[in-house]
C-alpha positions in Angstrom: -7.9 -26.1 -24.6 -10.3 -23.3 -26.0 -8.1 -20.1 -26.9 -8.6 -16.4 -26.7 -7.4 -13.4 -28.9 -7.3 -11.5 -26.1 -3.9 -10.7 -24.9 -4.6 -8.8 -21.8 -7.2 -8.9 -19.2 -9.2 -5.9 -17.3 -10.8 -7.7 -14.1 -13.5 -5.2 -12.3 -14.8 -6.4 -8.9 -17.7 -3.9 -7.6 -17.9 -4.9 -3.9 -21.2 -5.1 -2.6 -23.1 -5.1 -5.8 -26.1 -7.3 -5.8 -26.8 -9.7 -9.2 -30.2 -7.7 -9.8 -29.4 -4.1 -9.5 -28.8 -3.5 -13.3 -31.4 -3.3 -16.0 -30.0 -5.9 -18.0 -30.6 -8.7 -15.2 -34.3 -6.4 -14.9 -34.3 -4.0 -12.3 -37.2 -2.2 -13.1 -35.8 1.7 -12.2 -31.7 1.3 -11.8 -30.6 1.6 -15.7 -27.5 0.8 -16.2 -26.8 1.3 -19.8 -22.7 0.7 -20.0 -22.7 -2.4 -18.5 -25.7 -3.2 -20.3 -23.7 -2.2 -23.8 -20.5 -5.0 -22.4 -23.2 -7.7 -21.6 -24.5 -7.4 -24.9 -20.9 -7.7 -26.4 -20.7 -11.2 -24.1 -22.1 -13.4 -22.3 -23.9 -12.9 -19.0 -23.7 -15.4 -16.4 -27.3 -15.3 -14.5 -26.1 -18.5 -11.7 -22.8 -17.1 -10.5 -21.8 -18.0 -6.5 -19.0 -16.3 -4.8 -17.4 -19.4 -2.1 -18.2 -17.1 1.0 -20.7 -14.3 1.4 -18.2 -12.4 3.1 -15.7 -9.7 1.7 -12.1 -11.3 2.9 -12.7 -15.3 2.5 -14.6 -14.1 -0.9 -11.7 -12.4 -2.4 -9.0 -14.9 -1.5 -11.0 -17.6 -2.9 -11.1 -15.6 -6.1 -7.7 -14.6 -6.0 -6.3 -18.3 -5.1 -8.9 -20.5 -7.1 -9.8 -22.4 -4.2 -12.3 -22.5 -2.0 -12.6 -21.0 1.4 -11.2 -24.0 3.2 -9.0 -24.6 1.3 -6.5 -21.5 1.7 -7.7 -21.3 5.0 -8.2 -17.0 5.0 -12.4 -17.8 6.1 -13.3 -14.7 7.4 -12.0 -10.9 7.1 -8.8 -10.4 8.8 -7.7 -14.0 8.4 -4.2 -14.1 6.8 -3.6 -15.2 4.1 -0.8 -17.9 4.7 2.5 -17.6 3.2 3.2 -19.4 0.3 -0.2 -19.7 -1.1 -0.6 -19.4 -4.8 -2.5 -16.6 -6.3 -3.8 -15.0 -9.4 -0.3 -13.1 -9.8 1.9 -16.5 -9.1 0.1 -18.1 -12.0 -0.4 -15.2 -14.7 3.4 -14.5 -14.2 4.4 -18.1 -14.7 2.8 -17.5 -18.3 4.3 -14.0 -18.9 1.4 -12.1 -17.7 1.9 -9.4 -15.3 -0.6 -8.7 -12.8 -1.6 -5.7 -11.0 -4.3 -3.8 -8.5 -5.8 -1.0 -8.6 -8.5 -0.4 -6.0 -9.5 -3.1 -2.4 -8.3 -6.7 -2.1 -8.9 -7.2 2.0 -6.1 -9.1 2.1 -4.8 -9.5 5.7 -0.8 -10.5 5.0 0.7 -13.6 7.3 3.3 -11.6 9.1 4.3 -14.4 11.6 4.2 -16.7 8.2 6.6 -13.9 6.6 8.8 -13.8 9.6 9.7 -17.5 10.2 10.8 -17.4 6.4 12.6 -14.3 6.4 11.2 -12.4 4.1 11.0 -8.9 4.3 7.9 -7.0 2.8 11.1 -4.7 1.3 11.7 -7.5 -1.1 9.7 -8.5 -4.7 8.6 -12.1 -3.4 7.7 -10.0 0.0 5.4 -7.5 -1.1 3.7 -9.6 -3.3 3.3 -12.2 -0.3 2.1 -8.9 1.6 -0.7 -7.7 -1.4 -2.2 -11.0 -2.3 0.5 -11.7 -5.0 -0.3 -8.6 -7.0 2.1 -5.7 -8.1 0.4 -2.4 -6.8 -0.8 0.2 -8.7 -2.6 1.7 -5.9 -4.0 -0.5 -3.2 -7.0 1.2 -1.0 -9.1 -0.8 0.5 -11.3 2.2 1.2 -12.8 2.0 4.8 -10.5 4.5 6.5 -13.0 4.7 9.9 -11.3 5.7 12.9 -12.7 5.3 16.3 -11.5 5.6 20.2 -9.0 2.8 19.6 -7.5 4.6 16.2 -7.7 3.5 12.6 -10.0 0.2 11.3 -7.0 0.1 9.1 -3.3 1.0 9.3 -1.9 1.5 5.8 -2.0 4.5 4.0 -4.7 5.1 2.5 -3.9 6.9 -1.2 -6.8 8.2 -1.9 -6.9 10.2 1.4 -3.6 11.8 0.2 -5.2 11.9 -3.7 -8.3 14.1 -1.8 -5.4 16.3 0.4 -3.4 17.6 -2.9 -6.7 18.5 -4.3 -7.4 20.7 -1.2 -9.8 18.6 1.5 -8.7 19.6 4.6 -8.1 17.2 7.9 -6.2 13.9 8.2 -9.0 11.9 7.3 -10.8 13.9 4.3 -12.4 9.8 3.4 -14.3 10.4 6.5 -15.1 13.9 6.3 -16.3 14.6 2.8 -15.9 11.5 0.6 -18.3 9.6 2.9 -20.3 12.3 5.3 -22.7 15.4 3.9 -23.7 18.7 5.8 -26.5 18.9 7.9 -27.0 22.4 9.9 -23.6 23.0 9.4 -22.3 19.9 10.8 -21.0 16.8 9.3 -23.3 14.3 8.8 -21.2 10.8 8.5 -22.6 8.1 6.4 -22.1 5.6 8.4 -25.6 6.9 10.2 -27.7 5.3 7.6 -30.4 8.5 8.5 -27.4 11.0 6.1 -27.8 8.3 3.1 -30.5 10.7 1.6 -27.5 13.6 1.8 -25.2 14.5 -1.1 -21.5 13.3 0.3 -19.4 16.9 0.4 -17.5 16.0 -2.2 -17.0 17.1 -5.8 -18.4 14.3 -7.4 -15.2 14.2 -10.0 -13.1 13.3 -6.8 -15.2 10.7 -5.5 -14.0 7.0 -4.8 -15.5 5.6 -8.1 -14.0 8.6 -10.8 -10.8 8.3 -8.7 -10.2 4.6 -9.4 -10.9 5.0 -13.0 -8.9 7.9 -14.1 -5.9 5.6 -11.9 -7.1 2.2 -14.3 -6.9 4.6 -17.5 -3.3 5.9 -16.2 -2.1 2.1 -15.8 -3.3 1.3 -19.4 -1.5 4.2 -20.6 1.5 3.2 -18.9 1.3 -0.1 -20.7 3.8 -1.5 -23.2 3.5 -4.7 -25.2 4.0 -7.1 -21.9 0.3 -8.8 -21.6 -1.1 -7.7 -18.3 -3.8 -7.9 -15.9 -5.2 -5.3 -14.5 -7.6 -5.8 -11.4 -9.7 -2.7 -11.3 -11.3 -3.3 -7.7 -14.1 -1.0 -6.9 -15.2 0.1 -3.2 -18.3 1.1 -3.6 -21.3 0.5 -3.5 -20.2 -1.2 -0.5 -21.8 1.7 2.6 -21.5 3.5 3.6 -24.4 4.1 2.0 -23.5 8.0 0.5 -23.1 9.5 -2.9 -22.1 13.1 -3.9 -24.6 15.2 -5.8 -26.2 14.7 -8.4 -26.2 11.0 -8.0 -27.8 11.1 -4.2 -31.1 12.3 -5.4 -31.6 10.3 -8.9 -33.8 8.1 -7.0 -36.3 7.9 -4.5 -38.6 5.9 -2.2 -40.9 5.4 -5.0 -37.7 3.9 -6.9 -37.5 0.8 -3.6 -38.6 -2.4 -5.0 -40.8 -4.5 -2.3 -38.7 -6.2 0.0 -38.4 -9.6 -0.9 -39.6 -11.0 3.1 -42.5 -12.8 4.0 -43.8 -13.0 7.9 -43.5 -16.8 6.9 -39.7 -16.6 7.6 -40.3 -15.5 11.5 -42.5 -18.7 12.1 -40.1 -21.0 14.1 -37.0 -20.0 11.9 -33.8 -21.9 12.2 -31.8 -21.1 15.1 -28.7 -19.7 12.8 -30.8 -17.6 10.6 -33.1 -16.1 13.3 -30.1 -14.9 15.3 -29.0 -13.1 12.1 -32.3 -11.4 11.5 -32.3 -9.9 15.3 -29.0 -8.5 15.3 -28.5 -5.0 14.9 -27.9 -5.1 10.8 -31.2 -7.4 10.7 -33.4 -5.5 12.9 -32.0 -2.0 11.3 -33.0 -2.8 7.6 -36.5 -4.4 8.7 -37.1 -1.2 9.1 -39.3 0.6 6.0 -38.0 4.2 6.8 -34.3 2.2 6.6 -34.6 0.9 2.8 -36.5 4.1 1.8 -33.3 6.2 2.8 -30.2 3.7 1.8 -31.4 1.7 -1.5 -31.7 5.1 -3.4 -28.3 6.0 -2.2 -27.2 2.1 -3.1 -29.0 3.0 -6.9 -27.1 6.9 -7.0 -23.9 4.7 -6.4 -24.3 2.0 -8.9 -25.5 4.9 -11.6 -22.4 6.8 -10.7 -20.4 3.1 -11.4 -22.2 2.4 -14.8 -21.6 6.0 -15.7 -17.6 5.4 -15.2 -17.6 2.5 -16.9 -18.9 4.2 -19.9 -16.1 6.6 -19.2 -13.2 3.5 -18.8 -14.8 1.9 -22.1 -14.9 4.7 -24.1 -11.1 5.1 -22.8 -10.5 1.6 -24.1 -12.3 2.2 -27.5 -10.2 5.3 -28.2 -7.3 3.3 -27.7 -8.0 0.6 -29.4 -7.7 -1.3 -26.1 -11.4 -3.2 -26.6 -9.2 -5.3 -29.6 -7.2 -6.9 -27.5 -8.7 -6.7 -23.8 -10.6 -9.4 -22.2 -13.4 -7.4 -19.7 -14.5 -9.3 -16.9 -17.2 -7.2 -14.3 -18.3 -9.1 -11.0 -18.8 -8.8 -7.2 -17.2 -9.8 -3.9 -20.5 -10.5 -2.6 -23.9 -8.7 -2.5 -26.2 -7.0 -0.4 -29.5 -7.8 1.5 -30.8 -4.2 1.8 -34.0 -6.1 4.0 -34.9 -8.9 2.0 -35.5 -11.8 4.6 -35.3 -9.6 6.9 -31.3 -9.2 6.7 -28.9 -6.9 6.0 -25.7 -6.7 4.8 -24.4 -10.3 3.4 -23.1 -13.4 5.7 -25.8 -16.0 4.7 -26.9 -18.0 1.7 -30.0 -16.4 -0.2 -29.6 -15.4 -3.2 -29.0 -11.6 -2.6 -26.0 -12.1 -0.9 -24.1 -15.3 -2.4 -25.2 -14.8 -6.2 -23.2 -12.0 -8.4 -23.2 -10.4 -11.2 -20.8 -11.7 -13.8 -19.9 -10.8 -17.3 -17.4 -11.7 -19.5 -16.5 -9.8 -22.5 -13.8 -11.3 -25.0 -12.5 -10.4 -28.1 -12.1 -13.0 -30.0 -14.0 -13.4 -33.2 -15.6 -16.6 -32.0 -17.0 -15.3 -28.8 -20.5 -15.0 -28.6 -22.3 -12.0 -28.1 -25.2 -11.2 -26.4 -25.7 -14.3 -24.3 -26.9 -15.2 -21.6 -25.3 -18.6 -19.6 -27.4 -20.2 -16.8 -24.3 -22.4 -15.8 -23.8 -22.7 -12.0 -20.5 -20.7 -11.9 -18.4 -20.1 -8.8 -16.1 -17.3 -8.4 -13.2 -19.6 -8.3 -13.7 -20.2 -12.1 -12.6 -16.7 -13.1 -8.6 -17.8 -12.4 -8.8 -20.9 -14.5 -10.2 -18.9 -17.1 -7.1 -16.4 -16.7 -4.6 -18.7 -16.9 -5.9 -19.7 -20.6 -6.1 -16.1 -21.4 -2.3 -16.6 -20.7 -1.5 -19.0 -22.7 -1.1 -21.6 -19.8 -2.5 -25.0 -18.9 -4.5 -24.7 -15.8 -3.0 -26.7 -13.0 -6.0 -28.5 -11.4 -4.3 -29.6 -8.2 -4.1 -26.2 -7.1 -7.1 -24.4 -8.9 -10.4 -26.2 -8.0 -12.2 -24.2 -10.6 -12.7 -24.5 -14.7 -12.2 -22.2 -17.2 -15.5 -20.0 -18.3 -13.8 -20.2 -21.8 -15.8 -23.1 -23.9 -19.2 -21.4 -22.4 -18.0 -17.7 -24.2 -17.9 -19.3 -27.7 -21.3 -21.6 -26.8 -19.8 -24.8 -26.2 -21.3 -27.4 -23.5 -18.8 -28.7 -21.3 -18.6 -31.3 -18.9 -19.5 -29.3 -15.9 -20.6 -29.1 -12.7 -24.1 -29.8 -11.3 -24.2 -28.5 -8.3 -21.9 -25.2 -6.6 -20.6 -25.0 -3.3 -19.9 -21.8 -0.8 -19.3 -22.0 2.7 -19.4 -19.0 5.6 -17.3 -19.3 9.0 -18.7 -16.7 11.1 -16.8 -17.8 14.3 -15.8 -13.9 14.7 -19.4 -12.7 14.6 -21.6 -12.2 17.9 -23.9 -14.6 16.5 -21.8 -17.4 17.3 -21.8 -17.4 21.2 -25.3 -15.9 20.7 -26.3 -19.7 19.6 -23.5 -21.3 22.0 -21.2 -22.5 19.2 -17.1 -22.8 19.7 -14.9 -20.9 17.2 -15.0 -24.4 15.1 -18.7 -24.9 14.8 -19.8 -21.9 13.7 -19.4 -22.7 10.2 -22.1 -23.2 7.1 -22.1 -24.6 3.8 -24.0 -24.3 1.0 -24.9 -26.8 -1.8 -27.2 -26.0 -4.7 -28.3 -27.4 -8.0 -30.4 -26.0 -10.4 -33.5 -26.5 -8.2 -32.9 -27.1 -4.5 -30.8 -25.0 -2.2 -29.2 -26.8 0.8 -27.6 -25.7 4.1 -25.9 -27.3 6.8 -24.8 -25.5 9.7 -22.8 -27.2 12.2 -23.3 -27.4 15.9 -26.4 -30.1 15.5 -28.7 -28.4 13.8 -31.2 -29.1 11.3 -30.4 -28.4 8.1 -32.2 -25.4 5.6 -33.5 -26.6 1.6 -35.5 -24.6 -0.8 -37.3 -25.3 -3.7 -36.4 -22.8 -6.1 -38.6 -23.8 -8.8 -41.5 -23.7 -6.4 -40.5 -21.3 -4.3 -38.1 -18.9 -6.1 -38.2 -16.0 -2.8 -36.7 -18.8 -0.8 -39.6 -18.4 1.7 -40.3 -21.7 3.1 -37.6 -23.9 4.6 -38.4 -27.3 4.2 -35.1 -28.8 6.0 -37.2 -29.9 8.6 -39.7 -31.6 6.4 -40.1 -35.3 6.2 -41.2 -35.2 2.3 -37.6 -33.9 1.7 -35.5 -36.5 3.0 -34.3 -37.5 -0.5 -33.3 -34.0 -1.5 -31.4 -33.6 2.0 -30.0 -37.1 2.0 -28.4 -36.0 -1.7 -27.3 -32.8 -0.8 -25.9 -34.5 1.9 -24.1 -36.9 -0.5 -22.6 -34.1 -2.5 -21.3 -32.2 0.2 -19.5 -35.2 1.8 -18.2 -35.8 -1.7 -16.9 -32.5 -1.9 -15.9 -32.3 1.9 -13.3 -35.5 0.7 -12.0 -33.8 -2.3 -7.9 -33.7 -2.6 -7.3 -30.2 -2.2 -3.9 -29.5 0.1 -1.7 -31.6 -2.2 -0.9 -28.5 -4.2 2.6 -29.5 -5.0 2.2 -32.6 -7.0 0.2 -32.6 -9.8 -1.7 -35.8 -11.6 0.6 -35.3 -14.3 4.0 -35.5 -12.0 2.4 -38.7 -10.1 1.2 -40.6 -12.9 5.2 -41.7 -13.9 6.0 -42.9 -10.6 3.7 -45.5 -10.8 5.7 -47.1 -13.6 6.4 -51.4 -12.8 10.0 -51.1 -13.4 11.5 -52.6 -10.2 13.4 -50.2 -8.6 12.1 -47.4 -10.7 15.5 -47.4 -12.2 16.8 -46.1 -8.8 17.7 -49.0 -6.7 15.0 -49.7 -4.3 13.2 -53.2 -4.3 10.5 -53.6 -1.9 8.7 -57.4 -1.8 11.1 -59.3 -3.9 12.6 -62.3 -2.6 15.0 -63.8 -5.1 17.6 -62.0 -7.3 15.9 -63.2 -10.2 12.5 -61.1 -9.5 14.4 -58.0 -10.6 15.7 -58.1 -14.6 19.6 -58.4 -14.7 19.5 -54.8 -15.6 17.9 -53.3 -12.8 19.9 -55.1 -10.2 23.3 -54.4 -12.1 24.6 -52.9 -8.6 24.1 -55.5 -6.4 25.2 -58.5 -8.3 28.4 -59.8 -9.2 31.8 -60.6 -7.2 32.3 -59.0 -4.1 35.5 -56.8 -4.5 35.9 -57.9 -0.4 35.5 -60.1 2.4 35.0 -58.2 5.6 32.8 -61.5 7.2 
């Protein structure tokens, strides 16, 4: 097993951020030179895949190791069922602690909790409740509230962080944080028209400065115990709205050419055409739409690179970058009108591929690489657990340590990655006459071809990536591809039979049992006729004189 030095682990998830909105994976106007500066102190992975282009079933699959269908939380608002191991269960079981600061979108099983008695008052409860983390401060950070009351019912402490620094109202995350001013009246970011508007907000209380200054307070609070520390960003997840003088860095001229082709409207498949004409799709097709909401998307990923120059600098000055592994990814990413889309939910690559780099402190680690490994999401945990100290136990995590890649080593890997999308709660579903239970998609891709299945009995979707790197031209329909689908259909089958509910007996338990000692040392014979089958030994307690006769 490759070791690290590092003893403690800071894990940043930005949510929303898209793989090619920093300069060092060449955007040509977003620079981004922090994050740029920790790339070139590790390695970059360019082929990272989160197992569901969705917030919630992203994040559990992170936070468990396992893919979507696996734990079973496949869409936001899914629980998360009792009793499933996370990133906390693990880290702790190696004398890790492990901690949040920042959005999980964890949805706790309360019936789960309830049938076992266990009261979200208790240790083992609240860490069932918060995704198996201890909480620094959990905000998940959309706070909307409409006729029916609050999207979300917690408390929300960084509403009560904006009241004691004088915002007024009950909801200051609404009214300044994400809104700006127009004629005197609020203008609220979640009209896509305001994204042009500075938020009415100092910029120093902002989401993004607020969740730092809490990560640097957690650090300081630190003793000698190694921790990790989950620094989970909202933004730049919309609304789309950045206080001053981030909102106007940028401007239409600063909007790279969406990445759509009218090729993609020519008899589309069925799943993906009823995703480009609803309202996200048809919203961002829209020129005037990108003009107005990428430059606030850029304002808030500069206003993220600039605190993570603040955090790293923080962790320099302490001495903190010694011993600290940094790991910087994303839930998922962002459309912003390429293909026609918005938002996230299907399987291009500016929604399923993230950024992701790893810096570690060890001497051996390299620096300034680049790793073109197909990496899922699911291999971050694996990775943590050797941090820890601790053997990764495969029959629960289904990914593999990053580790050998950060020193340059080659290992036996993976040739093809997997992520999957139930989108039963969406209107698209009855839109295309699915039940709850078909409307489910999976990806498979290699370093060349793309593949998706949907289910419901239709075709399936392949690219050529090498060919056709935009992901233009479907050719799952295409009679000179029915090699490349009959494969991908192979591999998902292959994976679709992988052993992945018997989490509570490893290889390593199993493998004993097997033994050929009759009996197994405890007694039971099964398909021996005569006495002398079993050695003397074995049978000691059913030979010998009968102390009675009852016949």
């Amino acid at each position: 097993m490759t070791k690290s030095a590092a003893k403690n682990i800071l894990f940043i998830m930005f949510d929303q951020l898209r793989f090619d909105y920093l300069s060092c994976a060449g955007h040509p106007h977003l620079h981004t030179p922090h994050l740029d500066a920790l790339a070139a102190k590790g390695t970059r992975f360019t082929r990272a895949y989160v197992q569901s282009p969705v917030c919630g079933a992203s994040r559990m699959s992170t936070y468990t190791g396992r893919y979507a269908s696996s734990h079973g939380a496949q869409w936001n608002g899914f629980p998360l069922r009792v009793g499933e191991m996370t990133m906390g269960d693990h880290l702790r079981a190696n004398n890790m602690s492990c901690h949040l600061i920042g959005k999980t979108h964890m949805k706790a099983d309360v019936e789960g909790m309830k049938r076992l008695g266990l009261s979200a008052d208790s240790v083992i409860g609240a860490r069932q409740e918060e995704c198996g983390f201890d909480i620094w401060a959990r905000d998940d950070g959309l706070w909307a509230e409409g006729p029916k009351g609050f999207y979300d019912q917690n408390r929300s402490p960084y509403n009560e962080y904006l009241k004691s620094k004088g915002y007024p109202g009950d909801n200051p995350w609404a009214e300044f944080a994400n809104a700006g001013i127009h004629e005197g009246n609020i203008a609220s970011g979640w009209f896509m028209e305001h994204a042009n508007k500075p938020a009415n907000i100092r910029e120093e209380d902002s989401e993004t400065p607020w969740l730092t200054g809490e990560a640097m307070k957690f650090i300081e609070a630190q003793g000698d115990t190694p921790w990790l520390c989950h620094l989970s960003y909202i933004k730049p997840h919309w609304p789309y709205i950045v206080p001053a003088p981030y909102h106007d860095m940028y401007g239409p001229e600063h909007v790279v050419t969406a990445q759509k082709s009218p090729r993609e409207h020519q008899d589309p498949h069925p799943v993906y055409n009823a995703f480009m004409n609803n309202q996200i799709g048809q919203t961002f097709a829209r020129d005037e739409v990108r003009e107005k909401v990428i430059p606030a998307y850029m304002g808030l990923i500069k206003q993220a690179d600039d605190q993570m120059g603040r955090l790293f600098a923080y962790l320099e000055e302490t001495g903190r970058m010694e011993d600290t592994m940094v790991v910087v990814t994303s839930d998922h990413g962002d459309y912003l009108g390429d293909h026609w889309l918005g938002e996230k939910d299907l399987f291009h690559e500016p929604s399923v591929k993230v950024p992701l780099i790893i810096y570690d402190p060890s001497p051996d680690a390299l620096r300034g690489a680049t790793c073109d490994a197909l990496v899922e999401a699911i291999d971050l945990l694996p990775t943590f657990i050797e941090v820890a100290g601790g053997d990764v136990p495969h029959h629960i995590c289904e990914g593999h340590s990053l580790l050998p890649w950060l020193r340059g080593e080659t290992p036996d890997w993976r040739d093809w990655a997997v992520s999957e999308y139930d989108f039963s709660c969406t209107p698209m579903c009855p839109e295309l006459g699915l039940s709850p239970t078909d409307a489910r998609l999976f990806m498979v891709t290699d370093q060349r071809w793309k593949f998706m299945h949907a289910e419901g009995g239709f075709a399936p979707m392949l690219f050529d990536m090498e060919n056709d790197p935009e992901e233009y031209n479907d050719l799952g329909r295409s009679d000179d591809r029915t090699d490349i689908i009959t494969l991908m259909y192979d591999r998902l089958g292959q994976w679709g039979r992988r052993m992945s509910q018997r989490v509570t007996m490893s290889d390593a338990q199993i493998i004993p049992r097997q033994g050929k000692v009759p009996g197994g040392g405890v007694g039971i014979f099964i398909g021996h006729y005569e006495e002398n089958d079993v050695p003397q030994d074995a049978r000691t307690k059913y030979t010998g004189k009968a102390s009675e006769d009852y016949t």
